[in-house]
C-alpha positions, -999 to 999 in steps of 0.1 A, spaced: 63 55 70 37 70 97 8 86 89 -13 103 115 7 82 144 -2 51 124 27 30 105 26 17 77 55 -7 57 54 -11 21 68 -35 1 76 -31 -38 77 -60 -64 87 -59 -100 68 -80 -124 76 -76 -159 66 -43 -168 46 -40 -133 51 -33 -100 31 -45 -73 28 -20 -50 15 -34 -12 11 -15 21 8 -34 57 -4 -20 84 16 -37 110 -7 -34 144 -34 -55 124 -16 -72 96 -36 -65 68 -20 -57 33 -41 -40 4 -21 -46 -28 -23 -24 -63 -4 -29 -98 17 2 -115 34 6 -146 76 -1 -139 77 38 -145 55 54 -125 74 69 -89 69 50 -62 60 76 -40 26 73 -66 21 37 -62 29 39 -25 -1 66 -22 -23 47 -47 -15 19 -20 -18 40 14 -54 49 1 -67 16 -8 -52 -2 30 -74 28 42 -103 18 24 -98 -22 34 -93 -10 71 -127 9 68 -144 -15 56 -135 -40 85 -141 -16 114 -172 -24 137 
């Protein structure tokens, strides 16, 4: 998926009653990860997911 020219891959896990929800940003390799329930839509969890990798890559800029 790209958002403003930027992409980003995301990567979904089941883990009992979970999923683990992660989102890479490719050009610099760093992954924020976040936990759902099984039955929330992933287009949720993959938002919930986007927003937190924003937050990480934020917090590492200069």
């Amino acid at each position: 998926m790209t958002r403003g020219g930027r992409e980003i891959l995301f990567e979904f896990v089941a883990q009992g009653g979970t999923i683990k929800a992660t989102a890479i940003d490719p050009a610099t390799g760093i992954e924020a990860s976040i936990l759902g329930p099984a039955s929330a839509p992933r287009a949720t969890l993959s938002e919930a997911a986007r927003r937190k990798l924003d937050y990480v890559l934020k917090r590492r800029a200069p």
